[in-house]
C-alpha positions in Angstrom: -138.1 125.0 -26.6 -136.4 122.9 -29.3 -135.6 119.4 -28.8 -132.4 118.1 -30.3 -131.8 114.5 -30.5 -128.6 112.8 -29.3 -127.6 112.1 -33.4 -128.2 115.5 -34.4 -125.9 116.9 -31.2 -123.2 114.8 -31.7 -123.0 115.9 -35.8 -122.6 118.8 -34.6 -119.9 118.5 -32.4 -118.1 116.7 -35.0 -119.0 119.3 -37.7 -117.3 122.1 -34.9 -114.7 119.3 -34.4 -113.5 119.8 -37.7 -113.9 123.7 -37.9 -110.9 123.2 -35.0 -107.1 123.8 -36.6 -105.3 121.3 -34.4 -101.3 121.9 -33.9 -98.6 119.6 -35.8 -96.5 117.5 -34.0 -93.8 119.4 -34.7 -95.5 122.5 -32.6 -96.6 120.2 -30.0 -93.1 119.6 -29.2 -91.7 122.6 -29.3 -94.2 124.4 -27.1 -94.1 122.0 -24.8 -90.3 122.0 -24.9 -90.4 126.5 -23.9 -93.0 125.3 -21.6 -90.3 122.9 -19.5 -88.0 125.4 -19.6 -89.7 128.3 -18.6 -91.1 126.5 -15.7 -87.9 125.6 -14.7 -86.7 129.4 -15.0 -89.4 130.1 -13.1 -88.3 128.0 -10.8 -85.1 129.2 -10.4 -85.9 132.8 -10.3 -88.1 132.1 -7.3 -86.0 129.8 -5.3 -82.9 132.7 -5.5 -85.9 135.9 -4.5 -86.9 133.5 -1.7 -83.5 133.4 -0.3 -82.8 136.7 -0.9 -86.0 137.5 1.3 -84.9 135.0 3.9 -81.5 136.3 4.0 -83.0 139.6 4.4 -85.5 139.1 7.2 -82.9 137.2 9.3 -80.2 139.8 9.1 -82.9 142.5 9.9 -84.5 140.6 12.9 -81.1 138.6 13.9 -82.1 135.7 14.2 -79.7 133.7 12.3 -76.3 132.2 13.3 
């Protein structure tokens, strides 16, 4: 079994470090950006099914006013 010193690992993380293509800033923000907004579609689209459901159930079993 080979035996790999603490130095030599962390050269190699840092040679595979750089091998990595990290996003601009400008990416960053947009993807967080569609991210926010999705969510909050998301959001949305789930709120209106879940009162469509409720709505649903109630009328079927009668137990709303």
């Amino acid at each position: 079994m080979a035996k790999l010193s603490p130095f030599k690992f962390l050269q190699e993380v840092r040679a595979e470090g750089d091998k990595v293509t990290w996003p601009t800033r400008r990416e960053t923000f947009i993807t967080s950006i569609m991210v926010a907004i999705l969510a909050t579609v998301m959001a949305i689209l789930f709120l209106i099914s879940d009162q469509v459901i409720r709505l649903f159930i109630t009328t079927v079993l009668g137990i709303g006013t």
